[in-house]
C-alpha positions as CSV (number, residue, x, y, z in Angstrom):
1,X,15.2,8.9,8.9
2,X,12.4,6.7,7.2
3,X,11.6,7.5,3.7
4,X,8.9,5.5,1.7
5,X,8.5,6.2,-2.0
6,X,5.4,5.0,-3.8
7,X,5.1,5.0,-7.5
8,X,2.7,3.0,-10.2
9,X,-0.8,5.2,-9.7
10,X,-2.4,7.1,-12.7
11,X,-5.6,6.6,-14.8
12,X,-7.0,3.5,-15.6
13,X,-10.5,2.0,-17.1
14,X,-12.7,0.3,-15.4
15,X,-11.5,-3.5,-15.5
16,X,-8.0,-2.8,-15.9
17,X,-5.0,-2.9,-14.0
18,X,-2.5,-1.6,-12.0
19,X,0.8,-2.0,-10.2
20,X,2.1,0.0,-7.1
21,X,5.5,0.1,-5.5
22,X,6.7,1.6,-2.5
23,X,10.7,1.6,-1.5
24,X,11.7,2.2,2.4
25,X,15.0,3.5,3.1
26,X,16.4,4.7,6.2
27,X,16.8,3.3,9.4
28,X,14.0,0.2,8.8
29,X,13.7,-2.4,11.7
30,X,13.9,-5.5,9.8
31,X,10.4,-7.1,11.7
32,X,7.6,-5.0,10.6
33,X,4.6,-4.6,8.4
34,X,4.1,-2.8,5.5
35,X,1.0,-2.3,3.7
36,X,-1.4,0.0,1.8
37,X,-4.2,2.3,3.2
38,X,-5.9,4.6,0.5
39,X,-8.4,7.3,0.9
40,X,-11.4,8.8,-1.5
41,X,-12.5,12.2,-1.9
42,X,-14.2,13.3,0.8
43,X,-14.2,9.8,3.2
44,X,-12.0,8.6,5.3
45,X,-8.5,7.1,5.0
46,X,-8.9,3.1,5.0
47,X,-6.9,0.2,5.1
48,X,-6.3,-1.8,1.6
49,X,-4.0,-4.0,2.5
50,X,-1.3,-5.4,4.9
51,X,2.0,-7.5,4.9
52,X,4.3,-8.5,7.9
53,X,7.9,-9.1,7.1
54,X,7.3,-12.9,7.6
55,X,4.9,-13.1,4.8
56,X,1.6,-12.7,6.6
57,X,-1.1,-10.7,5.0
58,X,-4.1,-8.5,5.8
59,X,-6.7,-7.9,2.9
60,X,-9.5,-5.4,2.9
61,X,-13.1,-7.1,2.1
62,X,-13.7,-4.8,-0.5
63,X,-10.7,-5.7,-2.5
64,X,-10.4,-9.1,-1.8
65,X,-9.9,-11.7,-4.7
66,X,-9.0,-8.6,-6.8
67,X,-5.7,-7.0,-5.2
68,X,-2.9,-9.0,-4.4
69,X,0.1,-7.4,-1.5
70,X,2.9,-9.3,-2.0
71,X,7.0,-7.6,-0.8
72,X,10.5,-8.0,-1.5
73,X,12.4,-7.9,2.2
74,X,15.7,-7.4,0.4
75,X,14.6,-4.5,-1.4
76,X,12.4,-3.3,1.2
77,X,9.8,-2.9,-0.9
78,X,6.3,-3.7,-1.2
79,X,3.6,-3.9,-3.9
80,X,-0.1,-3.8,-5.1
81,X,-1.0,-5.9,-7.9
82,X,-4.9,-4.6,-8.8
83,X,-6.9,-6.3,-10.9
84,X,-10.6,-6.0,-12.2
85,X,-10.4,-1.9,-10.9
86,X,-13.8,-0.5,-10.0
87,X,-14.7,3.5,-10.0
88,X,-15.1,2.9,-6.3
89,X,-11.1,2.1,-5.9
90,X,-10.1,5.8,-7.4
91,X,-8.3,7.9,-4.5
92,X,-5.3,8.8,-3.1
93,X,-3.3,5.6,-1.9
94,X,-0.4,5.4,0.6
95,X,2.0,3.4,1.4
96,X,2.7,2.5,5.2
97,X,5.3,1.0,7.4
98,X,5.1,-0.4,10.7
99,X,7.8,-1.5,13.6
100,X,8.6,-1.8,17.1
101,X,11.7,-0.8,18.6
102,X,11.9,-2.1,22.2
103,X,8.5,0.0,24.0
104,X,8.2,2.3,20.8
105,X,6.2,2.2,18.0
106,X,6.8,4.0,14.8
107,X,4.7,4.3,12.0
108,X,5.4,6.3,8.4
109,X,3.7,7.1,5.7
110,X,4.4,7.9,1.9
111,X,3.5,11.2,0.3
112,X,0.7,9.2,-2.0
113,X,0.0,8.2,-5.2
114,X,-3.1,8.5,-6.9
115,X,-5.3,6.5,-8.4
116,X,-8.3,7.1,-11.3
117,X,-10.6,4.2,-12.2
118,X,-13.1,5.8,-15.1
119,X,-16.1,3.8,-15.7
């Protein structure tokens, strides 16, 4: 069983910055993608950001040039470094993991962490 545990959200001003974690454990197939996807009151959830187990990323346009996905393969862990926060970034953010396994694909999901940007 997969189990991803996020940690690093809370309430920051406007301009500041944040840093969130997320640690899989479990059964983890060692190729996949982890990444960040975060949702605001009443809208959708979206992606933030994404990182494959090689190194390649995926960044939202929205927070480009401000957060930064980078991961730890050992540790199987991966991280959001957010910089120059806007009111517009506050939600709930979650942490995701990606893989194959021969015609399956699995996908899991943290429980969330939240995030508050006051202006």
């Amino acid at each position: 069983q997969v189990q991803l545990v996020e940690s690093g959200g809370g309430l920051v001003q406007a301009g500041g910055s944040l840093r969130l974690s997320c640690a899989a454990s479990g059964s983890i197939f060692s190729i996949n993608t982890m990444g960040w996807y975060r949702q605001a009151p009443g809208k959708e959830r979206e992606l933030v950001a994404l990182i494959t187990s090689g190194g390649i990323t995926n960044t939202a346009d929205s927070v480009k040039g401000r957060f930064t996905i980078s991961r730890d393969n050992a540790k199987n862990t991966v991280y959001l470094q957010m910089n120059s926060l806007k009111s517009e970034d506050t939600g709930d953010y979650y942490c995701s993991l990606e893989y194959r396994r021969g015609p399956d694909k699995y996908h899991h999901w943290g429980q969330g962490t939240q995030v508050t940007v006051s202006s």
